[in-house]
N, C-alpha and C positions, 0 to 999 in steps of 0.2 A: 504493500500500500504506500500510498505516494506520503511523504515526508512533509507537512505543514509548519513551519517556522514562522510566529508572529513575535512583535515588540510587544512587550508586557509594560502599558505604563507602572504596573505597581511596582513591577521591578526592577524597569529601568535597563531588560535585556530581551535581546531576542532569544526567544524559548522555544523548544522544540512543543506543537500544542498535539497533547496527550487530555483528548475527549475523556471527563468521568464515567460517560457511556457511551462506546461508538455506535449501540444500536440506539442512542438518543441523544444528539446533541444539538443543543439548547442557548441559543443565543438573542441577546435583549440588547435594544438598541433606541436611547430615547428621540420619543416624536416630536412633531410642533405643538405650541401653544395655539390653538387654531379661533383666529379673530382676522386676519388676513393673509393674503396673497403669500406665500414662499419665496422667497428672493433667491437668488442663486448661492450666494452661502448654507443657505439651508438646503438646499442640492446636494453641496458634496457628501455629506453626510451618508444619504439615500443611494449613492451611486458607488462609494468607497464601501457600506455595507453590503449590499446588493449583490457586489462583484464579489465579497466575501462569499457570501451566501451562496451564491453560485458553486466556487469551488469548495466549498463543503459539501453542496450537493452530489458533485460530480464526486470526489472521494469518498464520500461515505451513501449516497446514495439517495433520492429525494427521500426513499421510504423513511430515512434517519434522522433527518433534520428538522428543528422548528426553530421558528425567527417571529420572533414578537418584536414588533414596534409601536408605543402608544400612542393615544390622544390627550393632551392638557387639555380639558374642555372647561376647566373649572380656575380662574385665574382675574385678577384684577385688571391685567388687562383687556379681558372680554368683558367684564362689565364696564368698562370705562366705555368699549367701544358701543353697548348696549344704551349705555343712559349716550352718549354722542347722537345715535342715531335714532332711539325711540324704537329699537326691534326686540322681539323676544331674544332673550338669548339660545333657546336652543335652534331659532330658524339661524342665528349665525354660524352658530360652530356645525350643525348640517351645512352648512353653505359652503363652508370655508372646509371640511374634510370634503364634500364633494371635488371643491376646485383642486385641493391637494392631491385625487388620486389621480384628477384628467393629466395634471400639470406631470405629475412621476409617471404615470404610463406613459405619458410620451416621450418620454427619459429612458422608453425598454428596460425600469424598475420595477423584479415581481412584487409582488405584496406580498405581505408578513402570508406565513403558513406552517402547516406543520405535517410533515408527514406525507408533502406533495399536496394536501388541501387545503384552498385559501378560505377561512373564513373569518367573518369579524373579529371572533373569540382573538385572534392572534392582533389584534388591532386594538387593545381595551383601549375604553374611556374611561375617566379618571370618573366621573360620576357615578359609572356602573361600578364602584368596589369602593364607595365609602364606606359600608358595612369593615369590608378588609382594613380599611386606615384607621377607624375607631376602635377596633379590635388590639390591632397591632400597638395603638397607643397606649390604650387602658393595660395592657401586658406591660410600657416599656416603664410606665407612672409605679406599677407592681416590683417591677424589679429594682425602681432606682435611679435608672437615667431620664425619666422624666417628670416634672412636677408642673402644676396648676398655679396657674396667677392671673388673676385680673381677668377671668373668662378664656385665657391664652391657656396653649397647652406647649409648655416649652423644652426643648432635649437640652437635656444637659452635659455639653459637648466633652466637659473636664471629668467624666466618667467612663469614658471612653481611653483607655491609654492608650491605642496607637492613632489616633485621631490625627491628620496630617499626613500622614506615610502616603498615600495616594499621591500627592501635589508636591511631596517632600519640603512643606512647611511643620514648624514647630510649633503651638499651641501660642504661646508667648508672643511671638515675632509675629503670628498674623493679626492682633488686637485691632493693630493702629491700621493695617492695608486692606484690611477685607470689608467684604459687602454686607456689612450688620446691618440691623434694623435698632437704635438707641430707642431702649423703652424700660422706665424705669423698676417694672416690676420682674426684668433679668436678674437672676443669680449672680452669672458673666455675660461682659457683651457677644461671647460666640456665641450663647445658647440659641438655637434656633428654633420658630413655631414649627407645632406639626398641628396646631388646632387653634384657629382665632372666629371671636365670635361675629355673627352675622347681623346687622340689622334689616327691620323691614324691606330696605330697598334693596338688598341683597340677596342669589339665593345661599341657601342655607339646609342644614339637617338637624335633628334632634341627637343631640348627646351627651353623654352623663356630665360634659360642663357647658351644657346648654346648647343651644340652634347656635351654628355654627359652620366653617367651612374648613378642610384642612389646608394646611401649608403643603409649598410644592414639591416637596423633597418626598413629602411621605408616600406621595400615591406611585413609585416607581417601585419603591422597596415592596410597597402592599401587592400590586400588580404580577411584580417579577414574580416573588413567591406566590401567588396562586396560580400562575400559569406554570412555572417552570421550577418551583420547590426553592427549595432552602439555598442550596448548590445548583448551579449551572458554569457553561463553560465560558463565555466571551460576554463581557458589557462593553457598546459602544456606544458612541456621539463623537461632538466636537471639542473640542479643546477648549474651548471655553466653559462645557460644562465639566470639568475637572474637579476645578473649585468653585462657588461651596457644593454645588449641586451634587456630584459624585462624590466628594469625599462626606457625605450627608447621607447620602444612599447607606453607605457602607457601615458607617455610625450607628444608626438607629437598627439597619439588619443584622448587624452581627451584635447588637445586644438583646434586640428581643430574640434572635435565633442562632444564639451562640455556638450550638450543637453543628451551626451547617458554615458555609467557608463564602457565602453569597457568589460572588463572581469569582473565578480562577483568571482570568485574562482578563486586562482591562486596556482597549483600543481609543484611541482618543487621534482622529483625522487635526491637521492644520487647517487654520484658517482662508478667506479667500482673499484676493486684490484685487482692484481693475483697472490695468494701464498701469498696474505699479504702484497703486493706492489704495487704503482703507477705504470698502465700497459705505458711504455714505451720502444721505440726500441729501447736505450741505452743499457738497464735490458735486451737487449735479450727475455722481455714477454709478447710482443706486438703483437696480431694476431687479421684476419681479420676473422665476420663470416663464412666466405666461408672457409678460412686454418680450421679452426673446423671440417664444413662438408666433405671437400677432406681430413681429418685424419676419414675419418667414423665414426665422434660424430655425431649421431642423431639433426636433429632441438628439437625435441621434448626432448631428455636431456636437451639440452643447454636450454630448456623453464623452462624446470623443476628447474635447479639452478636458475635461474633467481629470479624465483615466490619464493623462498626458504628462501628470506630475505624480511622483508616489503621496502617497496620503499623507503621509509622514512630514511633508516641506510646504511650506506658503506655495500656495495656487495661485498665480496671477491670469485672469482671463483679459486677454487682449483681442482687438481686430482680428490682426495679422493670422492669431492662434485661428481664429475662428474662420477665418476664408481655407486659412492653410488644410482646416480638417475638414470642410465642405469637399473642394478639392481633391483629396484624400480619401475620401467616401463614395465620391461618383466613381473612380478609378477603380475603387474596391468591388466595389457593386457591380461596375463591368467586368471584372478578369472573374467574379466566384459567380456570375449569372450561370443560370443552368449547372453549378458544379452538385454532384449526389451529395445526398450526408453521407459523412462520416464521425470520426472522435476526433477532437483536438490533439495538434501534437501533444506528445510526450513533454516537449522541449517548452510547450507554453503552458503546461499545468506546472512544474515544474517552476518557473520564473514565477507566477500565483503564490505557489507555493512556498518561496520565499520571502516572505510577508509581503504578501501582494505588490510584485514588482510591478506594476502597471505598465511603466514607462516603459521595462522592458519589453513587455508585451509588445506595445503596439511597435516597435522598433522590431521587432520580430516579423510580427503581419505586415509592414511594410517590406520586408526581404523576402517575405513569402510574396507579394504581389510583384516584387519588382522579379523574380523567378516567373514569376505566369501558372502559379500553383495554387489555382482557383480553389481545389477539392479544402485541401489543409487551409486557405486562406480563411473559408468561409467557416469549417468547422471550426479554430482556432478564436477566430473575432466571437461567435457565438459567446463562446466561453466567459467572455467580458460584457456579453449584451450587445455586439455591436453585430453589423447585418442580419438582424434578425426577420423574420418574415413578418410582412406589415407595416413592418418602418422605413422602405426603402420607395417608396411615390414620388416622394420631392423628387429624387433622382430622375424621374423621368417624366414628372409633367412641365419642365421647364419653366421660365419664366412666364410670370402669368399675364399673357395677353392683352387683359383690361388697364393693366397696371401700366404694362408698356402705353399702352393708347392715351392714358388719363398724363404721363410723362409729355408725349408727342405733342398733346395739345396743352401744357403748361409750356413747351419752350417756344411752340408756335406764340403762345400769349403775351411770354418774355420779350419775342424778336419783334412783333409788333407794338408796343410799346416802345422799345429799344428806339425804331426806327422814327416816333414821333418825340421822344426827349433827348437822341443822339445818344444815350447812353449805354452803351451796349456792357455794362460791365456783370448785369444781372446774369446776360446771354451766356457770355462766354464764364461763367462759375456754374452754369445749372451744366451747360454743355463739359466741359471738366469733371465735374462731380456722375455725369452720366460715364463718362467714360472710364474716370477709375472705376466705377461698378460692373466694369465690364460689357458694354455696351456701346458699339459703334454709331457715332452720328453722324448721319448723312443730311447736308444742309445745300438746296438749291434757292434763286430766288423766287423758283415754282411751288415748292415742297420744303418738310422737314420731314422724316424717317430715322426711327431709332430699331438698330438690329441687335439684339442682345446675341453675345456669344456663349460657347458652352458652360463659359465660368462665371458667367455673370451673377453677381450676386444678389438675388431678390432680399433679402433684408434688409441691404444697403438701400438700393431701390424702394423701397418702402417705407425707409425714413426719409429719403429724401422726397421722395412725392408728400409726406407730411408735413417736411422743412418748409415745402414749396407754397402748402394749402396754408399754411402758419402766417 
């Protein structure tokens, strides 16, 4: 059986990963807060686990594997956005896990499953297991590391001795830098809620310290253990939920269930960039996966950058990345067209295998394309979610006709104008900007005609006819 090697954030090495059960292993991977859109940070997450998940599949067998990934449905930032808009809060968070599965399927992201079947159960909502987090509480209040104040139900983090080993901070040293809540009825300023109370405009549950709602640490620990026990094999997210999130996780489940080990591996993916930057809507370079897909970037590009860096190192999504694996994909799509199935190499489960070498990967299926070795090309890419059947269209309905047309007659509109203010300088920037998208313009004083080429980029195209309507 093939050899699986991951980095263990908890311990800071790569380990060879030895399943507690290879007839069942067991991996939890936290979801969104679901009140809007997903942005592409929240992407990598989906597409670095995914591709896990995959080669677990493949080595151990889909019959063996389950992948829980949850829903935050219960959070202050959904009610904020609830009283903002005057909507119930459960037509939002439907709303918003709706948009979440369109937006990752077309990412060629399976969903959570277990056993080769997708169903909800592998998807919990934080809602559906309050029972489990009030439980879990009333146990941690029983043993010690938690106590009651001011309606608050709070962990008491200094009960915990190896509290920190996760993030490799010391209890002390993080007072002054971490993300506390100062509220005077703490022990310490670490201690953190697992239960604060609710008022009317809130929703809320009944519990032995009143109508209230839990904190967001608790419902992952509550969740993971009813679906996947005490022990399992691999926790992931991003690296930002490290600290406190994860090292919280860990705290409150190994003292209410001492007897189990909670997670064996703990994966934590890098952050994203864009151009080089912190993606923020200050920068203006803040988009959501969906703005991508409505500029007609493929899911299947946007997978392609993704996989393009190891998870392990800052992701920067640039242009250039993004035409570069368009380009990349058509090419791919033509040399494995018509190729039979088969298994992936040896050589690129193998590279997976090495805690998910991605980069390698695809460094490989390019040597495999540029050989003209469709069969392996197409089996190979699979393996990572990429040509897979049903995400290959764009490839061949080319650039979209109407779009060309609505162009044609914005530069017709430009040149006349131009011709009555003398200023031609609108002309010759919309004409430019067509051409870098790939796109030949033919200019008579009869006509204008725009001929897209093979590589023309319709997303480009798409913002630019929006530049244009601006």
């Amino acid at each position: 059986m093939t050899t699986i090697r991951l980095t263990n954030t908890k311990t800071r090495r790569k380990e060879v990963f030895e399943p507690l059960d290879p007839k069942n292993v067991r991996m939890y991977v936290c979801g969104p807060t679901v009140y809007d859109r997903a942005h592409l940070g929240n992407a990598r997450p989906v597409v670095v686990f995914d591709t896990l998940f995959r080669l677990l599949r493949h080595v151990y067998g889909p019959d063996h594997v389950t992948y829980v990934r949850n829903f935050t449905d219960v959070d202050d930032k959904i009610n904020a956005r609830a009283a903002e808009t005057g909507r119930p809060i459960g037509d939002i968070t439907d709303e918003t896990i709706r948009w979440y599965h369109e937006d990752m399927d077309a990412l060629g992201a399976l969903r959570p499953q277990s056993r080769g079947v997708v169903d909800p159960k592998w998807e919990p909502r934080a809602t559906a297991y309050i029972g489990a987090m009030i439980a879990m509480i009333e146990d941690l209040i029983a043993k010690g590391h938690a106590y009651e104040a001011s309606g608050h139900v709070l962990f008491r983090v200094r009960s915990y001795k190896d509290y920190g080993a996760l993030s490799g901070r010391s209890v002390d040293d993080m007072i002054a830098g971490a993300r506390v809540e100062v509220a005077p009825f703490k022990e310490d300023p670490l201690d953190f809620v697992l239960w604060k109370p609710s008022d009317a405009s809130l929703p809320g549950w009944d519990s032995p310290w009143g109508r209230g709602r839990p904190g967001w640490h608790i419902e992952c620990s509550a969740m993971s253990r009813e679906l996947l026990g005490e022990s399992f094999d691999i926790h992931g997210g991003g690296l930002d939920l490290q600290f406190p999130h994860h090292e919280n996780e860990i705290a409150q489940s190994r003292c209410a269930h001492p007897e189990g080990d909670f997670a064996k591996v703990w994966m934590h993916n890098e952050m994203l960039q864009v151009e080089g930057k912190k993606m923020s809507k200050s920068l203006g370079n803040f988009f959501t996966v969906r703005d991508l897909l409505g500029l007609g970037i493929p899911g299947e590009v946007i997978r392609l950058v993704l996989l393009g860096t190891h998870y392990g190192k800052p992701m920067d999504w640039t242009d250039q990345k993004k035409r570069e694996a368009e380009a990349t994909l058509r090419k791919w799509r033509e040399i494995a067209e018509g190729a039979p199935e088969a298994e992936p190499l040896s050589e690129m489960v193998e590279l997976l295998a090495d805690d998910l070498n991605t980069a390698g990967a695809v460094a490989l299926l390019h040597r495999l394309a540029a050989e003209g070795n469709g069969m392996a090309l197409k089996a190979s890419a699979r393996l990572i979610g990429l040509l897979q059947d049903g995400m290959g269209d764009w490839t061949r309905s080319g650039t979209d006709e109407a779009l060309i047309a609505r162009l044609t007659d914005a530069l017709v509109r430009a040149r006349e104008e131009a011709m009555v203010s003398k200023d031609f300088s609108a002309v010759d920037r919309l004409k430019r900007d067509l051409i870098a998208a790939g796109v030949e313009v033919r200019m008579s004083k009869a006509a204008i005609s725009l001929h897209p080429g093979p590589q023309a980029d319709a997303g480009r195209l798409a913002a630019l006819e929006a530049e244009v309507a601006s």
